[in-house]
C-alpha positions as semicolon CSV with decimal commas, in nm:
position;residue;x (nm);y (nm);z (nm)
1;X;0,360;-0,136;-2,397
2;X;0,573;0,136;-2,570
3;X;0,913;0,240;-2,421
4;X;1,033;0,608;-2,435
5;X;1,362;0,696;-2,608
6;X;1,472;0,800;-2,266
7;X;1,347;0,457;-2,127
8;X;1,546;0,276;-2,369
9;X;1,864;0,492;-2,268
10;X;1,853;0,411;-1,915
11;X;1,767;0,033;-1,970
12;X;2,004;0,012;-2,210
13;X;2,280;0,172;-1,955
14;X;2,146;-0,044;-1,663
15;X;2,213;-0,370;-1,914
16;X;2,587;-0,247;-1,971
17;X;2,667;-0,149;-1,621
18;X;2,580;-0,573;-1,579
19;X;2,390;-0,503;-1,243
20;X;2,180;-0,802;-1,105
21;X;1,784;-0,832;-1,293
22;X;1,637;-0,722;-0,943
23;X;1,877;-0,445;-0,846
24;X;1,803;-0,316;-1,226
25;X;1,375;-0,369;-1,219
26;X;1,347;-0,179;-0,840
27;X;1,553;0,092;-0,979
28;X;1,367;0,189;-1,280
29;X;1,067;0,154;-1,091
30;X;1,159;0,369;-0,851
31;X;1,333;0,623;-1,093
32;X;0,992;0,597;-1,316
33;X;0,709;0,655;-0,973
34;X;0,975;0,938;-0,871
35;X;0,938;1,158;-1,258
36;X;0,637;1,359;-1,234
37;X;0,812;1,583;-1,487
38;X;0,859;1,373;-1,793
39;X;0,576;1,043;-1,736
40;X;0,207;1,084;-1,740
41;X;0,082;0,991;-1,396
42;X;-0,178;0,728;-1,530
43;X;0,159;0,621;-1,777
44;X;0,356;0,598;-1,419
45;X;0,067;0,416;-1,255
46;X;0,084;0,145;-1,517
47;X;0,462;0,078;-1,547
48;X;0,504;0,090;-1,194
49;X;0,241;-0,214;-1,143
50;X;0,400;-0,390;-1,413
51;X;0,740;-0,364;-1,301
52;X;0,593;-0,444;-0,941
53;X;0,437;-0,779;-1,092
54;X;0,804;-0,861;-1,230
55;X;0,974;-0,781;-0,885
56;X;0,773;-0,940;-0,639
57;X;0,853;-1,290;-0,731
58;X;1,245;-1,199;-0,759
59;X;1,219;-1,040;-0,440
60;X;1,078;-1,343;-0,273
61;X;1,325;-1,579;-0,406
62;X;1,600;-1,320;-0,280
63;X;1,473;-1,380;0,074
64;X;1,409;-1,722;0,055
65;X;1,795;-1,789;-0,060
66;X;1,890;-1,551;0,239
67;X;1,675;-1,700;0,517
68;X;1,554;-1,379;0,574
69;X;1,169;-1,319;0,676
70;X;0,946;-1,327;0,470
71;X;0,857;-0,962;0,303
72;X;0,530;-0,793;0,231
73;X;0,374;-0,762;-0,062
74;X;0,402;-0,363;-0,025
75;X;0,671;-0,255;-0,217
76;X;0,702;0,116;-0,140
77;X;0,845;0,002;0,197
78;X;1,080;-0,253;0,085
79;X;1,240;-0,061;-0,141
């Protein structure tokens, strides 16, 4: 999958401000299924489910190490 310049950027800036993997994944998600402006809705679509793939398991280890219950698969409410 090919990464925008502007992509890069804000990975690159997420990296440096050393924030934890999770933290880092749910944001660009969200910042990336929030930009109708400059990402292609069937380009959102697809990032978005493959950053989802990469969260879900990180989220369910986060809540396992916190005792907390057990979330749902539905991300858009989690986050």
């Amino acid at each position: 999958m090919d990464i925008t310049s502007q992509e890069e950027n804000m990975i690159k800036a997420l990296r440096e401000a050393a924030l934890p993997p999770l933290f880092v994944l749910i944001r660009i998600r969200n910042d990336i299924s929030n930009d109708t402006v400059n990402v292609e809705e069937s380009r959102r679509d697809d990032v978005v489910k493959t950053l989802e793939k990469f969260i879900a398991p990180l989220w369910e280890d986060y809540h396992k190490g916190t005792n907390s219950p057990k979330p749902k698969n539905d991300l858009n409410k989690l986050i």
